[in-house]
C-alpha positions, -999 to +999 in steps of 0.1 A: +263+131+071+243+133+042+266+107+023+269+084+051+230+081+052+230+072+012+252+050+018+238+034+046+196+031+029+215+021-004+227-014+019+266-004+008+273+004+043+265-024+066+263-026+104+268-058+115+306-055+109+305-022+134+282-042+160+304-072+161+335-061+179+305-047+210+291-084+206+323-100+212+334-082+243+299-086+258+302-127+252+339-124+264+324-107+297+295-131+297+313-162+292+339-153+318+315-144+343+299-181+339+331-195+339+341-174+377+307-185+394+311-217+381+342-225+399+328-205+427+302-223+430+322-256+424+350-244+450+320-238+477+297-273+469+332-294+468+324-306+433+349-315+411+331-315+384+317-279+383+352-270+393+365-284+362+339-270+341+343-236+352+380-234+343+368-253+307+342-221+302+371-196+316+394-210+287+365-222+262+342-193+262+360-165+246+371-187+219+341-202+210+323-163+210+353-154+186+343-183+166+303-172+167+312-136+160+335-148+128+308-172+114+285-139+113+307-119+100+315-146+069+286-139+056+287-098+052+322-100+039+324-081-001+349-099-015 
């Protein structure tokens, strides 16, 4: 524990890179909860156009979290 903790004050262990996979699947589940009442709420007002853009967000979402996530992590990468 003791070592860890060096580590860790010392800024050679970093904790973005262990938050980031818990960000991710939070923005997944976010982003396909938007994308669901979207088209809900598209299906329900007859629009077309909200229907359409829920199934975009369902698709879109996750990738463009993953992309988010991976710009962050670029710039705590040791390499």
């Amino acid at each position: 524990m003791g070592n860890w903790w060096k580590e860790f004050i010392a800024f050679r262990k970093l904790v973005t890179p262990m938050i980031m996979p818990v960000v991710f699947w939070v923005g997944v589940a976010i982003a396909v909860i938007m994308g669901i009442v979207t088209l809900v709420d598209g299906a329900r007002f007859g629009s077309a156009r909200l229907i359409v853009l829920g199934i975009i967000t369902l698709f879109f979402g996750p990738v463009f979290v993953r992309v988010l996530c991976e710009l962050v992590l670029t710039f705590f990468r040791r390499e």
